[in-house]
Z-matrix of the N, CA and C atoms (Angstrom, degrees):
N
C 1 1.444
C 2 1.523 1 108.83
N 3 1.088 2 118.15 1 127.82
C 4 1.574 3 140.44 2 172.09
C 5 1.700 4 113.90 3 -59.14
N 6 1.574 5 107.40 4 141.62
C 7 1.711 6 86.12 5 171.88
C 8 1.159 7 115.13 6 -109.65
N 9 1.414 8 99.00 7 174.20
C 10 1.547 9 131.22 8 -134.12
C 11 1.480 10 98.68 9 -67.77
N 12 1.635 11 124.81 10 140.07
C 13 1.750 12 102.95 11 167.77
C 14 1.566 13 103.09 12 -107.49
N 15 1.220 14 93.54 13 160.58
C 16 1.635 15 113.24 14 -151.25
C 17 2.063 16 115.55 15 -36.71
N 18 1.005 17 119.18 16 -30.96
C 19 1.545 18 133.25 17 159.97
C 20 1.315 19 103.53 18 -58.28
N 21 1.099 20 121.55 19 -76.32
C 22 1.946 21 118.64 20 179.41
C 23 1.214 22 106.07 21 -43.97
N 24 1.658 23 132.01 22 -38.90
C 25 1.410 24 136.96 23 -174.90
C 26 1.436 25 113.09 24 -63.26
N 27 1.400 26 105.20 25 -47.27
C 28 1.061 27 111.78 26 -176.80
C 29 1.752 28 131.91 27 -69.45
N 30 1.471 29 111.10 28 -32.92
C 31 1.515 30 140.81 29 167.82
C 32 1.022 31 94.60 30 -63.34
N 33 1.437 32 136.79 31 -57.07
C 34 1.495 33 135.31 32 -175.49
C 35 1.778 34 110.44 33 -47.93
N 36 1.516 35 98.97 34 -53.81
C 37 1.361 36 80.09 35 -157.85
C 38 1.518 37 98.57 36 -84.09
N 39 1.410 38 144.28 37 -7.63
C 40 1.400 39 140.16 38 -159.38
C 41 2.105 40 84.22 39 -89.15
N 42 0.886 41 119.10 40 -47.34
C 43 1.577 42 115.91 41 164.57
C 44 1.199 43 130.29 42 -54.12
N 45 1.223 44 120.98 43 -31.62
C 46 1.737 45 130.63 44 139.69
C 47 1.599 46 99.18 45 -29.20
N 48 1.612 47 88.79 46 -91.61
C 49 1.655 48 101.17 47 -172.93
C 50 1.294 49 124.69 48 -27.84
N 51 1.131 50 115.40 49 -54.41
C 52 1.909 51 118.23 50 166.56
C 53 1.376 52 119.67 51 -51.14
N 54 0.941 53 104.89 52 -57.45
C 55 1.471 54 124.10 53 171.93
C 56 1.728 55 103.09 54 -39.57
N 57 0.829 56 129.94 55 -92.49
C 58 1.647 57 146.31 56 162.96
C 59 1.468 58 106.92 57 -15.36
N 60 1.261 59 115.29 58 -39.44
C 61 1.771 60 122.28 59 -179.37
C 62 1.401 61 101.08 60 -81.50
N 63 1.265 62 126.85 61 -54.38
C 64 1.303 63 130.16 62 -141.95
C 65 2.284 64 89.34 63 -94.32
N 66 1.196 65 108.69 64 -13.13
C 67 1.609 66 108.41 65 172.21
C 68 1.414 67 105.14 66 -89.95
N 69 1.701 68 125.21 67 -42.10
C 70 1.801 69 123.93 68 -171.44
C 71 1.349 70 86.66 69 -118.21
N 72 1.224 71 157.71 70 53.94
C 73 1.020 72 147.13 71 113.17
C 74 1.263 73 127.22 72 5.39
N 75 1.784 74 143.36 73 86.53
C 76 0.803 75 124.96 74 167.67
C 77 1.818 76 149.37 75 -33.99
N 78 0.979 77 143.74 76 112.81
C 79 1.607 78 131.00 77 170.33
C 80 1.271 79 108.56 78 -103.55
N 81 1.739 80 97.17 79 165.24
C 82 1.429 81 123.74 80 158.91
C 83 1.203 82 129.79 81 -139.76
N 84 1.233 83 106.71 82 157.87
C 85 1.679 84 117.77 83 -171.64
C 86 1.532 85 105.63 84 -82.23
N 87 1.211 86 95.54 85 152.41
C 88 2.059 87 106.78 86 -178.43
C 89 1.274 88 105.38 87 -40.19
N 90 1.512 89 105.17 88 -47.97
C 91 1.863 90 111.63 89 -166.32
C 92 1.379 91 80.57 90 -36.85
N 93 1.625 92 142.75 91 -67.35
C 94 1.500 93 132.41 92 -101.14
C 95 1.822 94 95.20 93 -116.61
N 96 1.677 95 117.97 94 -7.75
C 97 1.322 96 123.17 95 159.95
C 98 1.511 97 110.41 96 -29.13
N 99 1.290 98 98.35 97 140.25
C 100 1.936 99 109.24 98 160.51
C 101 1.256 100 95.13 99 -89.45
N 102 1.387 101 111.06 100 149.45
C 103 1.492 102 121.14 101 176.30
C 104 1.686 103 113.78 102 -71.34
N 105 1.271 104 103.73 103 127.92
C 106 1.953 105 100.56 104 170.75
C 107 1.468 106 101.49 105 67.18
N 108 1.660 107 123.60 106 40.26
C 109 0.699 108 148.35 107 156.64
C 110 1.286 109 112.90 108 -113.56
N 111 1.595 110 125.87 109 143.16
C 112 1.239 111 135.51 110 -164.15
C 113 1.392 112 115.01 111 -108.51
N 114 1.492 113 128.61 112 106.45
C 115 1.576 114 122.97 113 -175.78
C 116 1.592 115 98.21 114 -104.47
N 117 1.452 116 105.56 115 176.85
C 118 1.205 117 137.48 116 138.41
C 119 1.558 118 132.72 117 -99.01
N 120 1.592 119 117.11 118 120.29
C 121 1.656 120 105.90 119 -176.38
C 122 1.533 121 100.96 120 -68.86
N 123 1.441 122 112.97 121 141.58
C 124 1.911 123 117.28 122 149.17
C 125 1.257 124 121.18 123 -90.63
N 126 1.022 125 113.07 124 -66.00
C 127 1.422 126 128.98 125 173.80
C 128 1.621 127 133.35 126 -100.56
N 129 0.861 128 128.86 127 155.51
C 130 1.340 129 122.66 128 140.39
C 131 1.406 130 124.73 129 -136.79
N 132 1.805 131 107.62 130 135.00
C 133 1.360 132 105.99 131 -144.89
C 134 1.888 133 126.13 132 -85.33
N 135 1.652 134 103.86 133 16.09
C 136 1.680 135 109.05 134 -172.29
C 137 1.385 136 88.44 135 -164.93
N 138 1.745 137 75.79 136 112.85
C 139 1.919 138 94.16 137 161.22
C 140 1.189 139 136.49 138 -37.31
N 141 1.724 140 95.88 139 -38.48
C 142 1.677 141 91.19 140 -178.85
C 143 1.429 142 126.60 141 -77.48
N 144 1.231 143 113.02 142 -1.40
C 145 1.247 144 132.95 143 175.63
C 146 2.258 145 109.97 144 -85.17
N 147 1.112 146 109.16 145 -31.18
C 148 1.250 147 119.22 146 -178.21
C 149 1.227 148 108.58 147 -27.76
N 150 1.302 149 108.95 148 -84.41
C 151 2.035 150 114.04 149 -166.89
C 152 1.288 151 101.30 150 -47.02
N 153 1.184 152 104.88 151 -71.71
C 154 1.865 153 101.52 152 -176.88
C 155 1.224 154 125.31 153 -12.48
N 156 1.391 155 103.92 154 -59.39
C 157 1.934 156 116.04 155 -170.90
C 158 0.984 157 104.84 156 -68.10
N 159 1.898 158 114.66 157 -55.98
C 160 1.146 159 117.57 158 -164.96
C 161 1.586 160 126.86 159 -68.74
N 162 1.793 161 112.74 160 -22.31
C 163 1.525 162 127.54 161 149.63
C 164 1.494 163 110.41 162 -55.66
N 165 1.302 164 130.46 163 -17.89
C 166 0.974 165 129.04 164 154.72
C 167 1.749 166 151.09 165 -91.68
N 168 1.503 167 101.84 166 14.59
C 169 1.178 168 127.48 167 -159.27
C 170 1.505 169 145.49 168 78.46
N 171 1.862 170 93.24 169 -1.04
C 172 1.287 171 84.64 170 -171.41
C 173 1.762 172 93.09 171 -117.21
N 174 1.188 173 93.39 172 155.59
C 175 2.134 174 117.02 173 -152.68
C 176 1.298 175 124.95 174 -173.03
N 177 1.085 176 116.10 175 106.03
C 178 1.479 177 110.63 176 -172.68
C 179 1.659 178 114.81 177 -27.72
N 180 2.037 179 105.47 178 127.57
C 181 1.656 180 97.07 179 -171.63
C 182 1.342 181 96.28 180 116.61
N 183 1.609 182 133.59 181 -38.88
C 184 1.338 183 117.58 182 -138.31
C 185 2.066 184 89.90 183 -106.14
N 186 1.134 185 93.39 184 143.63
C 187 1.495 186 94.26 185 178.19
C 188 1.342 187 112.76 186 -80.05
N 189 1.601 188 115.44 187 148.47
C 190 1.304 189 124.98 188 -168.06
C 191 1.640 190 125.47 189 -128.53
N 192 0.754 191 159.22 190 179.30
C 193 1.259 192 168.37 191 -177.62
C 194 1.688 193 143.54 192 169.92
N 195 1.270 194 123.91 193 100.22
C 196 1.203 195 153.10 194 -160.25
C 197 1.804 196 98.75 195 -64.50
N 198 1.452 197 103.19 196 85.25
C 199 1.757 198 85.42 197 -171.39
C 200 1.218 199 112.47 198 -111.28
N 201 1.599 200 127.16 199 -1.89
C 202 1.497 201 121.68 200 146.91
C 203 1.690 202 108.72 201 -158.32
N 204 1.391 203 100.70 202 -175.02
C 205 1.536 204 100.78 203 -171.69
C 206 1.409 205 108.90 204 -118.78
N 207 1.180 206 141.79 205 124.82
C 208 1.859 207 135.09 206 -179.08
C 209 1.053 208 93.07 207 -83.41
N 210 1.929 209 85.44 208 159.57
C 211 1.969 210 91.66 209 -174.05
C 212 1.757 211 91.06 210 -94.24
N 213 1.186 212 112.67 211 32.85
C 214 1.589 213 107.65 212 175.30
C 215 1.395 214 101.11 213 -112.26
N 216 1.468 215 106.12 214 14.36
C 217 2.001 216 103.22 215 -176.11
C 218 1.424 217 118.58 216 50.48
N 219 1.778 218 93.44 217 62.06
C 220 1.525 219 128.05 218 -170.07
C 221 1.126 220 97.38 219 -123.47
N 222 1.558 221 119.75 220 153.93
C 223 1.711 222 125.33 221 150.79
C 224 0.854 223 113.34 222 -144.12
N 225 1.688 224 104.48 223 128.86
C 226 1.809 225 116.84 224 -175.39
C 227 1.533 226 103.69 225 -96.01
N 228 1.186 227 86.85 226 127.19
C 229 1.749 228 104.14 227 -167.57
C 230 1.513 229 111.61 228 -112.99
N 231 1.370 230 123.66 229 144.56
C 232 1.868 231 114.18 230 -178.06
C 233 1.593 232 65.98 231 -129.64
N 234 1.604 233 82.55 232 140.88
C 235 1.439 234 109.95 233 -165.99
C 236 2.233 235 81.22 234 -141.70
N 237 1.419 236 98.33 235 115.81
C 238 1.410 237 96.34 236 -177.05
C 239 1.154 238 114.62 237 52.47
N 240 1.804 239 149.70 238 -98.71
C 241 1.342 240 155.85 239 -140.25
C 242 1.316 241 100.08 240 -156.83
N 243 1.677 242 126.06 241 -26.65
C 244 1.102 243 121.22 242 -164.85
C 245 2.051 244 104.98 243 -93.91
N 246 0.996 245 94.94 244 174.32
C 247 1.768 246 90.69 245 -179.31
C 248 1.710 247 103.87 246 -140.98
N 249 1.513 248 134.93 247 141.44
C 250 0.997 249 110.27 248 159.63
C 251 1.540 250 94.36 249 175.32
N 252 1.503 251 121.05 250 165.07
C 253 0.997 252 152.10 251 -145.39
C 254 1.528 253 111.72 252 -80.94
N 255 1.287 254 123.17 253 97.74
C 256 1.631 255 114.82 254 158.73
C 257 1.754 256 125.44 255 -94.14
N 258 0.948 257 107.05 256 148.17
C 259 1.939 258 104.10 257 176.26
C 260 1.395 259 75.96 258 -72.78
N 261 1.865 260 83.86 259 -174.12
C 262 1.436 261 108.22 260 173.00
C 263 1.390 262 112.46 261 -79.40
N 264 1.446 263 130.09 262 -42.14
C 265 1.445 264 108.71 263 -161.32
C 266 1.619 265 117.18 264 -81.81
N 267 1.450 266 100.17 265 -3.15
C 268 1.694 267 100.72 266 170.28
C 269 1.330 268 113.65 267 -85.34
N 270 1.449 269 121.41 268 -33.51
C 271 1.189 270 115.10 269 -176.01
C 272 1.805 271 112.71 270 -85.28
N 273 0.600 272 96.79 271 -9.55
C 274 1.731 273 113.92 272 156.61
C 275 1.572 274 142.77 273 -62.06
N 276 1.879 275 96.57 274 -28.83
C 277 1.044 276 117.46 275 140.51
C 278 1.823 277 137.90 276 -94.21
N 279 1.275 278 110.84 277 21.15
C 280 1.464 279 122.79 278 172.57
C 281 1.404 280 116.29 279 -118.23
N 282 1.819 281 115.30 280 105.73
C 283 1.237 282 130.26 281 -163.63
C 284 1.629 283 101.65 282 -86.05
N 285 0.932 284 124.41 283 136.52
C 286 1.746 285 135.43 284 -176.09
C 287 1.811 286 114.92 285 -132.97
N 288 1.271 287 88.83 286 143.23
C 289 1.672 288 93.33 287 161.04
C 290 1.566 289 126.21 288 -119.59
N 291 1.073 290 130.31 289 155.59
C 292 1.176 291 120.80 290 -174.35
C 293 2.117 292 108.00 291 -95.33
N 294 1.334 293 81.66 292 143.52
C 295 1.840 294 89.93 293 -177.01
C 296 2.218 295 108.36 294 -39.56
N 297 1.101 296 117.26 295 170.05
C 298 1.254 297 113.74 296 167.40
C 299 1.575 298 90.86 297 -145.25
């Protein structure tokens, strides 16, 4: 195989780069949402927590949004259409990405 001229070189490595983002992809937890900012959930990080959320709409896939903070170290979240209240240590376990 012949090497690369500088356009092929270049596609190569910016496809690296994606590649590399889109495998370690950073996340964050609700706590760390901007408000009236629009996420996506990835994960969520304890099983035993699963049904709950997910009886509640939230599931890896489901769109999210951080729309205020309680002074009880609460966050009211609209998750799709619905809206409603997490403490902190649950929402602590729900990993998110932000839209691009």
């Amino acid at each position: 195989m012949g090497s690369l001229n500088p356009e092929e070189l270049l596609f190569t490595q910016h496809f690296h780069h994606l590649n590399q983002y889109l495998h370690y992809r950073v996340t964050m937890k609700v706590t760390a949402l901007i408000q009236n900012k629009r996420a996506v959930v990835v994960a969520i990080g304890d099983d035993r927590y699963l049904s709950r959320l997910r009886s509640s709409g939230i599931r890896p896939g489901a769109k999210i949004e951080l729309v205020a903070r309680t002074s009880s170290r609460g966050f009211l979240v609209k998750v799709d259409d619905t809206r409603l209240v997490l403490g902190y240590d649950l929402a602590e376990k729900i990993r998110c990405d932000y839209f691009t």
